[in-house]
C-alpha positions as CSV (number, residue, x, y, z in Angstrom):
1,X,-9.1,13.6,-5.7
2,X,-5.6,12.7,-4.3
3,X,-3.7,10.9,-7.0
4,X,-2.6,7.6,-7.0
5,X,0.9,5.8,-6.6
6,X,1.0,5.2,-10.1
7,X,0.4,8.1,-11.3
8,X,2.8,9.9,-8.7
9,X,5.8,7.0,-10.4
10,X,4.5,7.6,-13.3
11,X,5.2,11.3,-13.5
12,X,8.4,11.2,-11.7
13,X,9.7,9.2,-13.7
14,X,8.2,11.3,-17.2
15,X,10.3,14.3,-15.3
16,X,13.5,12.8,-13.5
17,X,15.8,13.5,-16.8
18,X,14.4,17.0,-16.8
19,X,14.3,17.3,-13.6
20,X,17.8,15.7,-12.6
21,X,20.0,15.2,-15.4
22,X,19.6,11.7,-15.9
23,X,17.6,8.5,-16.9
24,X,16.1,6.1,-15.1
25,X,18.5,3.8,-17.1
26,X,21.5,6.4,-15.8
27,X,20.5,6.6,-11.8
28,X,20.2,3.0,-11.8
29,X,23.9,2.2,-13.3
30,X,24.7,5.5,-10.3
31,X,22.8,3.8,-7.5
32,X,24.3,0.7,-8.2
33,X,28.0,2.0,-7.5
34,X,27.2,2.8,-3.7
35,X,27.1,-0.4,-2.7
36,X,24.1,0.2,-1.3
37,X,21.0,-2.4,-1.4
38,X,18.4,-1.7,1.4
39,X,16.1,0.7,0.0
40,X,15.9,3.1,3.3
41,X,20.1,3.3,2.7
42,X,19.7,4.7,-0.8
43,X,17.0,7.2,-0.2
44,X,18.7,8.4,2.9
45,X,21.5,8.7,0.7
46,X,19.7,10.3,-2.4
47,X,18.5,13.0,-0.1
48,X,21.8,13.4,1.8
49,X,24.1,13.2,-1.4
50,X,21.7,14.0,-4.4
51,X,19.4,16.6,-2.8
52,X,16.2,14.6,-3.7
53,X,13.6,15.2,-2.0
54,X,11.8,13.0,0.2
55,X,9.0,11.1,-2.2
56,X,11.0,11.2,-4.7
57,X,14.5,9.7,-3.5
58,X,11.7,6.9,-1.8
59,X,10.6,6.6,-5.3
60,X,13.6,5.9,-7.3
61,X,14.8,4.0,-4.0
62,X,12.1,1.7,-4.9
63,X,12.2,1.5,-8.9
64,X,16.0,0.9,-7.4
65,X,15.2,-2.3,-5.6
66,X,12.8,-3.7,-8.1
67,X,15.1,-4.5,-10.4
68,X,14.8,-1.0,-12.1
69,X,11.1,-1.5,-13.2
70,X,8.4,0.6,-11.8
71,X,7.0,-0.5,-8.2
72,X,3.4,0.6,-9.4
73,X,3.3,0.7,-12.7
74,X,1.1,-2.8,-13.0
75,X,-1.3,-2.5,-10.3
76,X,-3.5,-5.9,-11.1
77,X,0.0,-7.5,-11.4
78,X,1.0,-6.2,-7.8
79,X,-2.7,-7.5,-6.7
80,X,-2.6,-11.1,-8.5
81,X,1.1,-11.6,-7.2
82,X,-0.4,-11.5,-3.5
83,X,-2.3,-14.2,-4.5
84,X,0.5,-16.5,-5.3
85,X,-0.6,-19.5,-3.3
86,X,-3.3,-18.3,-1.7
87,X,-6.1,-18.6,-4.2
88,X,-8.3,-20.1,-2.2
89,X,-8.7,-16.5,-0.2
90,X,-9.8,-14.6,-3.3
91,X,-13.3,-15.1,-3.7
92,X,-13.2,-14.0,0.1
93,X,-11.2,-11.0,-0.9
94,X,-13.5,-10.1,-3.8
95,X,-16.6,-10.6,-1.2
96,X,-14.9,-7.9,1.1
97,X,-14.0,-5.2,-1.2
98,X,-17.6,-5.6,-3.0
99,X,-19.1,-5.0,0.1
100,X,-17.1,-2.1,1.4
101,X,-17.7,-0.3,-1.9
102,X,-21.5,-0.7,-1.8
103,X,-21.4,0.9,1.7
104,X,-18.3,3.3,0.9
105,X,-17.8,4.1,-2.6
106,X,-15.9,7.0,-2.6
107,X,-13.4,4.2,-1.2
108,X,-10.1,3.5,-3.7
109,X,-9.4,0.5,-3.0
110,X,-5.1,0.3,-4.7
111,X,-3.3,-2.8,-4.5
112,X,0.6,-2.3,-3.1
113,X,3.5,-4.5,-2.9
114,X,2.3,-6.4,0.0
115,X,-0.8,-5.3,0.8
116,X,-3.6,-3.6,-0.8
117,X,-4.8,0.0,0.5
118,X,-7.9,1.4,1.0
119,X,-8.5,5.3,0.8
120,X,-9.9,8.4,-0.6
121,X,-8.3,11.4,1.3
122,X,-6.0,9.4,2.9
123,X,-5.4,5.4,3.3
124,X,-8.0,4.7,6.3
125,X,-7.6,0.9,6.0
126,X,-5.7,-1.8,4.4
127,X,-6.1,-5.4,3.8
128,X,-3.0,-8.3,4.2
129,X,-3.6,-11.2,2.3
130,X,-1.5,-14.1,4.6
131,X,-1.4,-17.7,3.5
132,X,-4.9,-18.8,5.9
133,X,-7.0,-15.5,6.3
134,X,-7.4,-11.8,5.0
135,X,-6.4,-9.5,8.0
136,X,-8.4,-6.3,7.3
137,X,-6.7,-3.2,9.8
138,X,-8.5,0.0,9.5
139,X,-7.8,3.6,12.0
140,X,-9.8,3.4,14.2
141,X,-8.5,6.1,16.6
142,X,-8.1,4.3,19.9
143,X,-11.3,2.3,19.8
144,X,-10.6,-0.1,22.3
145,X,-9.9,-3.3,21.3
146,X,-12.5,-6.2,21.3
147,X,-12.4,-9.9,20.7
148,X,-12.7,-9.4,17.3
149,X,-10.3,-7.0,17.1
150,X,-6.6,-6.6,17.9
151,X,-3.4,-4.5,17.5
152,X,-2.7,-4.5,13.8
153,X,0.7,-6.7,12.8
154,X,2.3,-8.2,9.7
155,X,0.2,-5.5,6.9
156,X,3.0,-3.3,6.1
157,X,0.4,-0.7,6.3
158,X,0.5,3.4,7.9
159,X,0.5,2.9,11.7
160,X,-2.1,5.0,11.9
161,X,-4.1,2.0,10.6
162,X,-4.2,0.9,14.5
163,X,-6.5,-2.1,14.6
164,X,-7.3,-5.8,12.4
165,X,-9.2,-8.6,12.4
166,X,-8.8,-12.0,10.8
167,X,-11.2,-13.2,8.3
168,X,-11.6,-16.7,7.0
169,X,-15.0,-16.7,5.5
170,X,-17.3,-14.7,3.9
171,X,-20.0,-15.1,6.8
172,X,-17.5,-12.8,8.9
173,X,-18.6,-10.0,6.7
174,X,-21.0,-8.6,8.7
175,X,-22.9,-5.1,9.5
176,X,-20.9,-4.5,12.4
177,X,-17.9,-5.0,10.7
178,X,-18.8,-2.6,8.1
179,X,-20.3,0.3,10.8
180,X,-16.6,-0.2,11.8
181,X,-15.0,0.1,8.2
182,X,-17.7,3.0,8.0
183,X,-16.3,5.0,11.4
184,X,-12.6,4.5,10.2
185,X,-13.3,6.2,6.5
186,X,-14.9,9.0,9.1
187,X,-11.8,9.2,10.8
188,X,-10.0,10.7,7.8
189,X,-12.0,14.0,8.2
């Protein structure tokens, strides 16, 4: 089983004074004097100047950004912060993901920064919690679109995870939307 983003940070940064030379508390205080701020400038520049590789200059990019703390380290905080003002959508939310475990449970469902990602070899679908509705995308490898479904946008997900639709209500939890949540965890093979 493919480890998860909190245990990748986690053991990055268990190894980066071994591994580099310095703290956490040291490459922050060094980051900091580049000027840099976007989070695609410094691991461009950790890779270029540092000779980090990829994952790991996008993870201490990250810890970077966020105020020097670990992006993953509290996953149920990253989940409940997505909630912030939007309460209302969380018995919806917890409706969904019950019923795409009962029919997929080899699913991980892991929350992210701004969305929350579902996968077991590989993300195959994600869910964006917006201020009215739950947008629920999922790879569904050029299935054409249909009313119900449209080009994915505002997730912050893979784009491989090609398609969404809205949801307001539990009632839109139907079989056919799980067949389809069914055919894009098939997708991963």
């Amino acid at each position: 089983m493919a480890k998860t983003s909190q245990e990748i940070e986690k053991e990055f940064m268990a190894g980066l004074q071994e591994q580099s030379g310095k703290s956490i508390k040291e490459w922050m205080t060094h980051l900091k004097t580049t000027g840099l701020s976007k989070r695609n400038e410094l691991l461009n520049w950790l890779k270029e100047n540092e000779g980090f590789r990829h994952q790991d200059a996008s993870l201490l990019a990250g810890i970077y950004v966020n105020d020097g703390k670990p992006v993953y380290a509290y996953s149920s905080d990253l989940l409940e912060n997505q909630f912030n003002k939007k309460e209302h959508l969380r018995p919806l939310y917890d409706t969904l993901t019950e019923a795409i475990l009962k029919r997929l449970p080899d699913t991980r469902v892991e929350a992210k920064k701004i969305y929350v990602s579902l996968n077991a070899k590989r993300e195959y679908a994600a869910i964006g919690i917006k201020s009215k509705e739950i947008r629920l995308a999922m790879d569904l490898d050029g299935e054409p679109n249909g009313s119900d479904f449209v080009k994915q946008t505002g997730i912050g997900c893979m784009p491989r995870i090609s398609h969404m639709t809205k949801l307001t209500e539990a009632s839109q939890i139907t079989d056919n939307l799980l067949d389809k949540m069914e055919m894009a965890f098939r997708n991963m093979s």
